[in-house]
C-alpha positions as CSV (number, residue, x, y, z in Angstrom):
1,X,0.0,0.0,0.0
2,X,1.4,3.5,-0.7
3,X,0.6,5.8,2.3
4,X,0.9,9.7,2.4
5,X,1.7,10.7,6.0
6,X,1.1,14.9,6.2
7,X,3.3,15.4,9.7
8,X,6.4,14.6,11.0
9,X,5.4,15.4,14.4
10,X,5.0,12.6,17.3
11,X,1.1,11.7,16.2
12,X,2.8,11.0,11.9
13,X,6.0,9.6,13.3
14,X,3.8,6.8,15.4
15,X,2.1,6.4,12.5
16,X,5.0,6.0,10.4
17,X,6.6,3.5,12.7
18,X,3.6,1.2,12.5
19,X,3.4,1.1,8.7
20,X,7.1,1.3,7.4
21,X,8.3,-2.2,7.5
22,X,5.0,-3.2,5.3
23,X,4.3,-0.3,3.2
24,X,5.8,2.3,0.9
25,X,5.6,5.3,3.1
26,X,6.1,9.0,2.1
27,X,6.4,11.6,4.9
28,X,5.6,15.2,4.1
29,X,7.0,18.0,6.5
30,X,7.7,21.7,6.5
31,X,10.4,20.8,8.7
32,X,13.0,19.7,6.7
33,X,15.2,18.6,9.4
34,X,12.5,16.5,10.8
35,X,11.1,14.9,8.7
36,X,15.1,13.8,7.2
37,X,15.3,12.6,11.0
38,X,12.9,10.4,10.4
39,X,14.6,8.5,7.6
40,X,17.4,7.6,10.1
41,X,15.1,5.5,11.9
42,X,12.2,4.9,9.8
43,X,12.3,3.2,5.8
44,X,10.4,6.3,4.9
45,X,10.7,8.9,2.0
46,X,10.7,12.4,2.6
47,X,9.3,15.6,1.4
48,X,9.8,18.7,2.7
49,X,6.9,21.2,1.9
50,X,3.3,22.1,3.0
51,X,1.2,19.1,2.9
52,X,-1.9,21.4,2.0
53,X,-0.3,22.3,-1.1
54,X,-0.8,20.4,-4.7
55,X,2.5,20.7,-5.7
56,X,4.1,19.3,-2.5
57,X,1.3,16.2,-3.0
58,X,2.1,15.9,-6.2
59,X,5.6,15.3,-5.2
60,X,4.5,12.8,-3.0
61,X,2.8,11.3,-5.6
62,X,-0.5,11.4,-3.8
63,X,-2.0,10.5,-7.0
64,X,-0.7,6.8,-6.6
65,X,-1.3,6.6,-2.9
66,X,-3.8,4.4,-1.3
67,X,-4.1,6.1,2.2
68,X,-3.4,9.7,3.0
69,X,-2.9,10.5,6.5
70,X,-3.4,14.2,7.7
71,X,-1.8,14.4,11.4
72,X,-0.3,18.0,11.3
73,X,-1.0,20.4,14.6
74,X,-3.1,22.6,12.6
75,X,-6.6,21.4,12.0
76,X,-7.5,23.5,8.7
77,X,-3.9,22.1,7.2
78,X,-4.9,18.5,7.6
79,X,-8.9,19.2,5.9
80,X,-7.1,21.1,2.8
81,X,-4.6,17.8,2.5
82,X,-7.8,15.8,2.5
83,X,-9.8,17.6,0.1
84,X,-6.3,18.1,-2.1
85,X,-5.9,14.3,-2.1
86,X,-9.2,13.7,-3.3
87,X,-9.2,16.1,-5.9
88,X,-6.1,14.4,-7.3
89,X,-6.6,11.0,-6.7
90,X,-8.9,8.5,-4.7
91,X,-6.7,7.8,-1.4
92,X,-8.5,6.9,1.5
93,X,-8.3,10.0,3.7
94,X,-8.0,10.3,7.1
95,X,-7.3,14.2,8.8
96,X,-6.5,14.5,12.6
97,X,-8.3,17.2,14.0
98,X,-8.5,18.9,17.7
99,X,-11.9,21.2,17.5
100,X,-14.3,18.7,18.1
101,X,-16.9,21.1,16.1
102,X,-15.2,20.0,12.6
103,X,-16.0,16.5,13.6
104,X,-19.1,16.9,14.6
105,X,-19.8,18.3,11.4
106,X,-18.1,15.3,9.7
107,X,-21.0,13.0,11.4
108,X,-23.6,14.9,10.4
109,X,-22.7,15.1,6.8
110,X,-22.1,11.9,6.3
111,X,-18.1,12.1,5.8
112,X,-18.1,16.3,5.1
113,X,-14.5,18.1,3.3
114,X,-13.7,14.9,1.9
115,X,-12.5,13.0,4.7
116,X,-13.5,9.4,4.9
117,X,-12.0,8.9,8.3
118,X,-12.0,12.1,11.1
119,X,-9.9,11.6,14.8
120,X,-10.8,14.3,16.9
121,X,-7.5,14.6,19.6
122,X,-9.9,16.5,22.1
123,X,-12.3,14.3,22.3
124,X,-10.5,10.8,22.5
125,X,-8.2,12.9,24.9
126,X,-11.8,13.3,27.1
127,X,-13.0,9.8,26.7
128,X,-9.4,8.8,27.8
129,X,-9.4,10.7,31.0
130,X,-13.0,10.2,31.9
131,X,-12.3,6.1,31.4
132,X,-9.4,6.7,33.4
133,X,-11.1,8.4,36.5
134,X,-13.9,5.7,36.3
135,X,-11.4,3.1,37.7
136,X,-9.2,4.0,41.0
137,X,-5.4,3.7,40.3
138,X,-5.7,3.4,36.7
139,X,-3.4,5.3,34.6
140,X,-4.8,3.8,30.9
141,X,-8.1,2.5,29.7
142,X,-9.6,0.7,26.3
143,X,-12.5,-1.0,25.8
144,X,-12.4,-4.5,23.1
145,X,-15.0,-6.6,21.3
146,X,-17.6,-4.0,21.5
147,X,-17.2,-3.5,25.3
148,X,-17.2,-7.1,26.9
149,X,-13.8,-6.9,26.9
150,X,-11.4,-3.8,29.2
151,X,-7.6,-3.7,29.5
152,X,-7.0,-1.3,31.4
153,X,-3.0,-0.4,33.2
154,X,-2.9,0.2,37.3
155,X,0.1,2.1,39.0
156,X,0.1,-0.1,42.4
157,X,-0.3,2.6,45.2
158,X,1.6,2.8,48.8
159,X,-0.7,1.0,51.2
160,X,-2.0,-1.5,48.1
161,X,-3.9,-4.9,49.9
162,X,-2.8,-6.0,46.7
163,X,1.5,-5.3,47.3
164,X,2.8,-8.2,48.9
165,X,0.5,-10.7,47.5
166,X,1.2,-13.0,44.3
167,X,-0.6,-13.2,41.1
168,X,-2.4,-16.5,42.2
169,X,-3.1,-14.5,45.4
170,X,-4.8,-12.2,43.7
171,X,-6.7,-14.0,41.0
172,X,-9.8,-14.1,42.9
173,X,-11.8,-12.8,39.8
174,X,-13.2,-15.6,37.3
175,X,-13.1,-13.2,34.2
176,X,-10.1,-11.3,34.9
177,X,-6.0,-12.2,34.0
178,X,-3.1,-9.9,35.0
179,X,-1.4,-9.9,31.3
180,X,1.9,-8.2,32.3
181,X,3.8,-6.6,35.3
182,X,5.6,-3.6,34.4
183,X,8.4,-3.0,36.6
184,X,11.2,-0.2,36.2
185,X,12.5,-0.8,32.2
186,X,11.2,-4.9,32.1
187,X,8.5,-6.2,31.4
188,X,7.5,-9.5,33.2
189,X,4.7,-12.0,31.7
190,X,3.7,-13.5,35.9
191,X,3.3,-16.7,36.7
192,X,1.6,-17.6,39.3
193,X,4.5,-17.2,42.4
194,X,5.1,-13.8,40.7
195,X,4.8,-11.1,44.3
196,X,3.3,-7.7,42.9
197,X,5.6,-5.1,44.5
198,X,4.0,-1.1,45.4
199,X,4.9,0.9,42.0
200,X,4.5,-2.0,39.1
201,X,2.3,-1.6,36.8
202,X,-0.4,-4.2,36.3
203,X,-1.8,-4.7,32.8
204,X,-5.1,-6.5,33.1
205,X,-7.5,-8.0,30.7
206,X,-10.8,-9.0,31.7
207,X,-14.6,-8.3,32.2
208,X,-15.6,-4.6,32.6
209,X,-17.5,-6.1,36.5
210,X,-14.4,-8.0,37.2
211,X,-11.8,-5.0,36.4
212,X,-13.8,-2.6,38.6
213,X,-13.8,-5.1,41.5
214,X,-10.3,-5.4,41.2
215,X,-9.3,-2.0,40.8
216,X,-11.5,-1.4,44.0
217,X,-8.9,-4.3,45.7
218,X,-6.2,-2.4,44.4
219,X,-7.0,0.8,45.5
220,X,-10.0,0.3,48.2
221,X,-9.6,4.1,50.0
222,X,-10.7,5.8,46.1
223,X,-14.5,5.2,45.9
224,X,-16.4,5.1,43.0
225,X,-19.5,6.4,44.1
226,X,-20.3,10.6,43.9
227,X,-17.1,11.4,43.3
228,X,-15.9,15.0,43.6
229,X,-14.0,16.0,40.4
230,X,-12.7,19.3,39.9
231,X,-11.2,20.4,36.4
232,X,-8.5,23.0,36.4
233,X,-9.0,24.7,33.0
234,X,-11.3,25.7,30.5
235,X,-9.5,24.3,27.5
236,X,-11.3,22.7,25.2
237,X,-10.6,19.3,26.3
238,X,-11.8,20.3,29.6
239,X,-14.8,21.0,28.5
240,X,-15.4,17.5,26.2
241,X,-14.5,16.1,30.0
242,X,-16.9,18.0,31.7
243,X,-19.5,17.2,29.4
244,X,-18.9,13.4,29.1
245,X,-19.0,13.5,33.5
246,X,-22.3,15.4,33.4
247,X,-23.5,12.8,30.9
248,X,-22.7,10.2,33.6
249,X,-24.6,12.1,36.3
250,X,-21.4,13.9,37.8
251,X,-21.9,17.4,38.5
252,X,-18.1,18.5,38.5
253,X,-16.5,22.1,39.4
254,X,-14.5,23.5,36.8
255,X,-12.1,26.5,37.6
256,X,-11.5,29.3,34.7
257,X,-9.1,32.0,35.2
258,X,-10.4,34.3,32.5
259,X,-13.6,35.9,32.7
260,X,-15.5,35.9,29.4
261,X,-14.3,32.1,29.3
262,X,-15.6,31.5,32.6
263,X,-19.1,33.1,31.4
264,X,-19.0,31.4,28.2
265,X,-18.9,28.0,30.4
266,X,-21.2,28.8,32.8
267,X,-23.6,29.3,30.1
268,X,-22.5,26.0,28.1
269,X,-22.4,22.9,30.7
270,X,-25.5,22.0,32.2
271,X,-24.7,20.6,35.5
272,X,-21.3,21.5,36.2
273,X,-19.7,24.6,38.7
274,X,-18.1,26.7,37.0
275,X,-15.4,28.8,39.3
276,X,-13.7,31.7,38.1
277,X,-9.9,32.1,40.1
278,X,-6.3,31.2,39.2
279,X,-6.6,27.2,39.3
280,X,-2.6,27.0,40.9
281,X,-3.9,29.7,43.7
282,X,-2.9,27.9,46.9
283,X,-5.7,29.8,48.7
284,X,-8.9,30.1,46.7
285,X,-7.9,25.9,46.4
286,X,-8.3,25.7,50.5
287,X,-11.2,28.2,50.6
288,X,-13.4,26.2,47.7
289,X,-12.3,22.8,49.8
290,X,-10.5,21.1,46.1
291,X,-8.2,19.3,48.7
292,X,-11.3,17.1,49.9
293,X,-12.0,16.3,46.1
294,X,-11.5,12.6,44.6
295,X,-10.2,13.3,41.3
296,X,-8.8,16.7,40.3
297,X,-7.7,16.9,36.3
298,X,-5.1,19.4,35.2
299,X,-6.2,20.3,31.9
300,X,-4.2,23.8,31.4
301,X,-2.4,25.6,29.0
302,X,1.5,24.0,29.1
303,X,2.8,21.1,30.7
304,X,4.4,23.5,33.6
305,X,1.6,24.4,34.8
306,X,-0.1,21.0,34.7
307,X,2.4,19.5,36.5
308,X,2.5,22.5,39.0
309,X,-1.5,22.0,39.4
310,X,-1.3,18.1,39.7
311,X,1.5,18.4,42.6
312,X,-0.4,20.5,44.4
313,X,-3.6,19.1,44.3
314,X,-1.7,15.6,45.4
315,X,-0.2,18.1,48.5
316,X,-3.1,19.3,49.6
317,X,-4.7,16.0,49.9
318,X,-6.8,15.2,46.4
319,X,-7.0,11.1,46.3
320,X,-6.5,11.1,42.5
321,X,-5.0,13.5,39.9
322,X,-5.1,13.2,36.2
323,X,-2.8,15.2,34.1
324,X,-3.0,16.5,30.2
325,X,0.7,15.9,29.2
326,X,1.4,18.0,25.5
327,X,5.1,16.4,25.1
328,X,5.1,12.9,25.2
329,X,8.5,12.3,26.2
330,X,7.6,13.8,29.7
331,X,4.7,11.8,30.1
332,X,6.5,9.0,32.2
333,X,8.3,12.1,33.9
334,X,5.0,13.1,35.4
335,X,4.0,9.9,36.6
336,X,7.0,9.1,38.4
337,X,6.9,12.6,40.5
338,X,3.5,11.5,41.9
339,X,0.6,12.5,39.1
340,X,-1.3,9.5,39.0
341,X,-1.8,9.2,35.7
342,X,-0.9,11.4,32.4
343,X,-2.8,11.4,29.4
344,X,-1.0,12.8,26.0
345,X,-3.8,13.6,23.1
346,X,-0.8,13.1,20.7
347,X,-0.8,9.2,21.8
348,X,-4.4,8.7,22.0
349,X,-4.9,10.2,19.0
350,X,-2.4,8.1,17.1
351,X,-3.6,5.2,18.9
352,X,-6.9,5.9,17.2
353,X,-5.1,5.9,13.4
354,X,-3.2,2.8,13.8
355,X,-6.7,1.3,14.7
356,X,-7.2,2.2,11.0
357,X,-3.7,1.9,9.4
358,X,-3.5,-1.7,10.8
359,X,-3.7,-4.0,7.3
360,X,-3.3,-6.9,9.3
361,X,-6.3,-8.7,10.9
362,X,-6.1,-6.7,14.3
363,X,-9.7,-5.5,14.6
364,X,-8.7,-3.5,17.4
365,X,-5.6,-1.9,19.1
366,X,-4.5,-0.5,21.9
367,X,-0.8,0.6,22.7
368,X,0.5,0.1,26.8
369,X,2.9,2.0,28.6
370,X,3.4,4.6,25.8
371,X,4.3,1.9,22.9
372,X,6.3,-0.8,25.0
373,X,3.3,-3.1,24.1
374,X,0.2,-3.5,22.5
375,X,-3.1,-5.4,22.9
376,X,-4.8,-6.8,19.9
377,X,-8.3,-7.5,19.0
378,X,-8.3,-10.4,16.3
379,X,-10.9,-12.3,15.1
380,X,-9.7,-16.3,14.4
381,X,-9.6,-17.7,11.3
382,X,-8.6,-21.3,10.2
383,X,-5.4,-20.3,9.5
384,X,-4.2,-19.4,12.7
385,X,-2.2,-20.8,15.2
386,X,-4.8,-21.3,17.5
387,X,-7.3,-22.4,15.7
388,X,-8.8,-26.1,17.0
389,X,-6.2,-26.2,20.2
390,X,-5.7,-25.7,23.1
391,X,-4.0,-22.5,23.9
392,X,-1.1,-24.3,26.1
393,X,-0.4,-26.4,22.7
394,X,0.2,-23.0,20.3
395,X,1.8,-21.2,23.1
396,X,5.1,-22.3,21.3
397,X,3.9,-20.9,18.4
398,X,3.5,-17.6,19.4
399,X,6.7,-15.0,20.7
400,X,7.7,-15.2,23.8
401,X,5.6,-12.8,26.1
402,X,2.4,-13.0,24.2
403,X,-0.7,-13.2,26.6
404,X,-3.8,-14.2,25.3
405,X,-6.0,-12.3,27.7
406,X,-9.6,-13.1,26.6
407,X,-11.6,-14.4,24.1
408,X,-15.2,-13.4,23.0
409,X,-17.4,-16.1,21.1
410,X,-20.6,-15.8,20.2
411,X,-20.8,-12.3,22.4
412,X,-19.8,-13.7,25.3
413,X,-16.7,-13.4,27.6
414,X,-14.9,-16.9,27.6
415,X,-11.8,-16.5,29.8
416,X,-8.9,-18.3,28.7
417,X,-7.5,-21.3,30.7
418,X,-4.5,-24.0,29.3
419,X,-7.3,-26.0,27.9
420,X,-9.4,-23.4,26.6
421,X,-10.0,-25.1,22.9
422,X,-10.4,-21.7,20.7
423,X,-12.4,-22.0,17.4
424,X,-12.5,-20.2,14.4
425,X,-14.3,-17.2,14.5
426,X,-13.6,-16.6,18.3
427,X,-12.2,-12.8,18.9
428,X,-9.9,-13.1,20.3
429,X,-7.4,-10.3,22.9
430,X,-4.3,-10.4,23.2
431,X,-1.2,-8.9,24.8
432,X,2.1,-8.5,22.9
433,X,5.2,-6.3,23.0
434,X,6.3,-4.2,20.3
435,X,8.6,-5.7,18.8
436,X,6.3,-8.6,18.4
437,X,3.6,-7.2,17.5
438,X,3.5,-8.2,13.4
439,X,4.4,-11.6,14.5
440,X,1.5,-12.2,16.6
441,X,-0.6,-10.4,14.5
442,X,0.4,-12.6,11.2
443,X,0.4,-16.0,13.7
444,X,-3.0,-15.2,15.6
């Protein structure tokens, strides 16, 4: 497949890095240094130009290509490619965006500026953090085979029942398996005798019931129930947050240092408080109580300042704090000096092409810990590995460190055991690292 990728930045060089090995890939930057960068690393050609322009496409031989891929910062940038690649030629067109007003036009209109395919960064960056804040401890959620199906990563707190115990200790869930235990740099597939230390990070695949018990085992002082949730900003991703909360019956408090913006809220969410005051003001936050709150979410203007908001909130006593991270490099940075969990919209949203870029069978895909691993949604067919035995048999036909984590058959949750006998047309989940990934993928 010939594939068009508009973007050098961290959302097209994901995307490049999925589809190099398998696909002729031409990467169009302004940035000429970038985007040449990414030839040293990537089996990618390079173009240096605007990606809204025809002759820059044209270089690029859009004409040819299969897939185009808008992923630039700018929203109106990534339409015109769109619109330019279908004038020209009949890719399939996919354009990141961050207003989620473009993409609600899109839906409406039935696939409007000739885009076939629209990501909208702000939203998934809400549904991420909202998913996130529904389960205590957990710093990454995703939802498989039409939501029978969560993986979702915990951060083991201080004070954990769970620390201490082994994996068999803890498997006191039917329709739940702890894929992988992140610890430091290594990742560890447990066995059974395999003690969960305060600080790994648990990836678990299981029932939607089953993860929310065990993420109330994990972290059993973080109740579910009325939570408190105050948002620190009046971005527009805190405001797809807010919405998506007062969807679920949550009526949070949102703090707005500028006026007119503050206004403009109150007037636009339903349920939620809107507060007008610096959000990093140590005072107004005692006055107004935030240090009582369950969940606070930085969603501010830099990174600085999130991580400013986040460390206090944790200081003056906020059970669980959720942090919109812009450079992805410093999202592990944040989580190891105490925010609970960071959320880039750079990640998410590539996460979200790959799901599309992916010309394997995966049906679905999530990436863990950044991009150390993946989990894979794949429907069986007779060709695969699995197909007829008993997943201890094909084990050794699969790379090392590949956890099959559940199956779905029929629309129903079939956790897998040794013996489990899966059958053709079972969906199936399926942990895997990185470097794996097209492996399991091709074998599955």
């Amino acid at each position: 497949m010939n594939v068009v990728i508009v973007g050098a930045g961290e959302v097209g060089s994901s995307i490049a890095a999925s589809l190099d090995e398998d696909h002729e890939v031409v990467v169009i930057d302004n940035d000429a240094e970038r985007v040449e960068n990414l030839t040293y690393s990537l089996d990618v050609l390079p173009v240096e130009g605007d990606g809204a322009s025809l002759s820059t496409l044209q270089e690029a031989d859009v004409e040819a290509a299969d897939l185009l891929i808008a992923s630039t910062d700018d929203d109106e940038t990534n339409i015109v490619a769109c619109a330019t690649a279908k004038t020209v030629g009949d890719a399939f067109t996919i354009a990141r965006v961050k207003r989620s007003d473009y993409r609600d036009t899109w839906q409406q209109f039935g696939g409007a500026f000739d885009v076939d395919f629209m990501v909208s960064s702000n939203l998934r960056a809400a549904e991420t953090i909202v998913r996130v804040i529904g389960l205590p401890a957990a710093r990454d959620v995703d939802v498989f085979a039409e939501g029978r199906v969560v993986m979702a990563e915990f951060r083991v707190p201080e004070g954990s029942p769970v620390a201490g115990q082994t994996v068999t200790e803890t498997d006191r869930f039917p329709d739940l398996r702890v894929a992988a235990v992140i610890r430091d740099d290594d990742i560890v597939i447990p066995e059974g005798e395999t003690t969960i230390e305060v600080g790994d990070e648990l990836v678990v695949i299981g029932s939607p019931d089953d993860t929310r018990t065990f993420a109330g085992d994990l972290a059993p002082d973080r109740t579910m129930d009325d939570r408190d949730i105050v948002i620190l900003g009046g971005s527009e991703i805190a405001v797809e947050t807010a919405r998506m909360l007062e969807e679920r019956g949550h009526r949070p408090r949102l703090v707005e240092r500028d006026p007119d913006r503050a206004r403009e809220l109150a007037e636009t969410l339903d349920t939620a408080t809107v507060m007008e005051n610096d959000p990093t003001d140590r005072e107004f936050l005692d006055r107004e109580n935030v240090g009582d709150a369950d969940v606070v979410i930085a969603a501010l203007e830099t990174d600085g300042k999130n991580l400013l908001a986040s460390l206090l909130a944790s200081r003056i006593g906020v059970g669980q704090t959720v942090s919109l991270v812009e450079t992805a490099e410093d999202t592990r940075l944040f989580e190891e000096v105490g925010v609970n969990a960071a959320v880039n919209p750079r990640d998410v949203t590539a996460e979200e092409i790959i799901r599309f870029t992916q010309t394997g069978r995966p049906e679905n895909v999530a990436l863990v810990d950044h991009d150390r691993a993946e989990i894979l949604e794949i429907e069986v067919d007779e060709d695969s590995v699995l197909a007829g035995r008993p997943i201890r048999e094909s084990a050794a036909d699969l790379p090392a460190g590949t956890t099959v984590g559940a199956i779905t058959r029929d629309r129903t949750l079939v956790t897998p055991q040794g013996d489990t006998v899966v059958e053709v047309g079972d969906h199936v989940v399926a942990f895997a690292e990185t470097d794996s990934v097209d492996t399991v993928a091709n074998r599955i």
